[in-house]
C-alpha positions as CSV (number, residue, x, y, z in Angstrom):
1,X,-4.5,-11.0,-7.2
2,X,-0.9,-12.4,-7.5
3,X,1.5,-9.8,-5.6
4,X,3.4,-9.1,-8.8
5,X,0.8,-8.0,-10.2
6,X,-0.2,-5.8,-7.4
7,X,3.2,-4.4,-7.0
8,X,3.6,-3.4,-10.8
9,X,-0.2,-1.8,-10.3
10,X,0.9,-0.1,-6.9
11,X,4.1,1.7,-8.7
12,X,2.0,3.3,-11.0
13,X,-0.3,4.6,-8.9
14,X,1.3,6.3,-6.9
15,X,2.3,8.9,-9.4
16,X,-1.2,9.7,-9.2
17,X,0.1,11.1,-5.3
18,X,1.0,14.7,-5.0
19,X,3.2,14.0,-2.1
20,X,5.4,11.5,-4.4
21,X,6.7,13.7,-7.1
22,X,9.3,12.4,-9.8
23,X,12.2,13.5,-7.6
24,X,11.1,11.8,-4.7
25,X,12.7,8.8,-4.2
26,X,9.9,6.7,-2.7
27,X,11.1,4.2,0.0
28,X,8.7,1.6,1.1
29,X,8.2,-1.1,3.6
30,X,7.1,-4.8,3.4
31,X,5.6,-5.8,6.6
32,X,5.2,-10.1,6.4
33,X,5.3,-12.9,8.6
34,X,6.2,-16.3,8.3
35,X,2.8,-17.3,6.3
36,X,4.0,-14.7,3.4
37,X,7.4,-15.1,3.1
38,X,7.1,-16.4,-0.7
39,X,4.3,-13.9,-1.2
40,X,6.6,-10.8,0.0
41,X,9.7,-12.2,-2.3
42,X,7.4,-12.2,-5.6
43,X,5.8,-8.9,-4.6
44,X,9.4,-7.1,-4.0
45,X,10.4,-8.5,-7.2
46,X,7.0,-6.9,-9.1
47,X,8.3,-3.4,-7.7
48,X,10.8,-2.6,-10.3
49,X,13.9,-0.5,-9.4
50,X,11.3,2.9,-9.0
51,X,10.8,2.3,-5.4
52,X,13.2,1.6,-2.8
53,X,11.9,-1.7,-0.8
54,X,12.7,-3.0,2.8
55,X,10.8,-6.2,3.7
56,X,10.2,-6.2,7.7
57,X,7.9,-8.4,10.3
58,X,5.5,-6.0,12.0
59,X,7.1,-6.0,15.3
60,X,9.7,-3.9,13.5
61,X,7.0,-1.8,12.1
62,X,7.3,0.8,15.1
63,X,11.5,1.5,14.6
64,X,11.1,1.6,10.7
65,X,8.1,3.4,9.9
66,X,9.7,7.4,10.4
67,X,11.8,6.8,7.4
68,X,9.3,5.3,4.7
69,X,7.0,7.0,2.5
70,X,4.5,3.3,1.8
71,X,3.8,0.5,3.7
72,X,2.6,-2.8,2.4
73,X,0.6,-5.1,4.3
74,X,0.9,-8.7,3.4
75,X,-2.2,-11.0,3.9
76,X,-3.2,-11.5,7.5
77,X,-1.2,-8.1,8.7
78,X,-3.4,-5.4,9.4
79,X,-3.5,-4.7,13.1
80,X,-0.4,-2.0,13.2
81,X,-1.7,0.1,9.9
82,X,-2.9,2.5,13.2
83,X,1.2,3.6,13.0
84,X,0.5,4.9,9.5
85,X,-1.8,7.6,10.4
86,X,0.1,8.7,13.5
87,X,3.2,8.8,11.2
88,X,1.5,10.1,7.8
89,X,2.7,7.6,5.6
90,X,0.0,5.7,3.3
91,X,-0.8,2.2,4.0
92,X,-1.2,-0.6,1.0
93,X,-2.7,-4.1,1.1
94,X,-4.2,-6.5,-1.6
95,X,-6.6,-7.3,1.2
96,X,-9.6,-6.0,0.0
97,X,-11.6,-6.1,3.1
98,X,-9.2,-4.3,5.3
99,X,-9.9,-0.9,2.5
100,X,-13.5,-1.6,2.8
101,X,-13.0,-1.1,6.5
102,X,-11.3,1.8,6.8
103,X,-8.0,-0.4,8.4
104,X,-6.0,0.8,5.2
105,X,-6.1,3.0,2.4
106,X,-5.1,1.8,-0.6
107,X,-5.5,-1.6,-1.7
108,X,-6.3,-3.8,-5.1
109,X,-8.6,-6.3,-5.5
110,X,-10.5,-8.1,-8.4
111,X,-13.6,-7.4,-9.7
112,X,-15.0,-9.1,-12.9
113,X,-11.7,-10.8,-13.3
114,X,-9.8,-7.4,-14.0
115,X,-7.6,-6.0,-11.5
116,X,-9.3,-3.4,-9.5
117,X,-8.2,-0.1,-7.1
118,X,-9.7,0.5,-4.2
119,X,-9.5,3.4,-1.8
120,X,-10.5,4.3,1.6
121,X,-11.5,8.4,1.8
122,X,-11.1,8.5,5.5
123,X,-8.3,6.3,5.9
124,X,-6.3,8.6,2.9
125,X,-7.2,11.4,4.4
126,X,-6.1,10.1,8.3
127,X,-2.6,9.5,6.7
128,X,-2.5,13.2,4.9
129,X,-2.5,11.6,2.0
130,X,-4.2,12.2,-1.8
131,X,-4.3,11.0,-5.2
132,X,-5.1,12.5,-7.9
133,X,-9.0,12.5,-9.4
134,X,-7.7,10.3,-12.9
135,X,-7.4,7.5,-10.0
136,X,-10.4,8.4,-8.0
137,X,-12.7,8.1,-10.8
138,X,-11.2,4.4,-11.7
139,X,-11.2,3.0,-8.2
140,X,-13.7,1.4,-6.1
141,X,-14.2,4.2,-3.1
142,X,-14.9,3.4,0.4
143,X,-15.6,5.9,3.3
């Protein structure tokens, strides 16, 4: 699914999250490497001026991670999501597989050529997060 797409998808969905209310101001990080770096451009660009956006590579992860609320993996980036549940903050991918195995929480696929949520219970629930049951009962769930 092309990251714009994903990013305009991923804003609205997260006012499905308690913890994000209308006053927070949401501040999220872009972890990429060199393989993504026209991928994370268009994907900051789908975000919109709702979320506050900081694009890092994941050996920055670590220093960066206390002050964010989200944290998108690019494709191929998956093996520091372990800092989002020590730190509570909710993990994002459009890697499908890494939701299906419980590596991050929230992630978007396609599934009879129409976008599709998915969402890992255990994962959500490792990084003290929620979302509301309107997006529950849409998304594909994983546990």
């Amino acid at each position: 699914m092309p990251e714009n797409i994903q990013a305009a998808l991923l804003s609205k969905v997260l006012k499905f999250n308690p913890g994000f209310s209308d006053s927070t101001s949401i501040k999220m990080l872009v972890v990429y490497n060199n393989n993504t770096q026209i991928n994370k451009d268009e994907f900051i660009r789908g975000v919109g001026n709702s979320i506050e956006v900081k694009a890092i590579k994941p050996e920055e992860l670590k220093d960066n991670i206390s002050e964010t609320n989200v944290v998108y993996f690019m494709p191929g980036i998956n093996d520091s999501s372990k800092l989002c549940n020590k730190n509570k903050v909710l993990s994002v991918t459009g890697t499908p597989q890494y939701v299906e195995q419980g590596e991050i929480s929230l992630g978007f696929g396609v599934e009879n050529n129409k976008p599709k949520i998915l969402v890992n219970l255990t994962s959500l629930e490792q990084e003290g997060q929620s979302f509301s049951s309107d997006i529950l009962r849409i998304a594909k769930i994983y546990k």
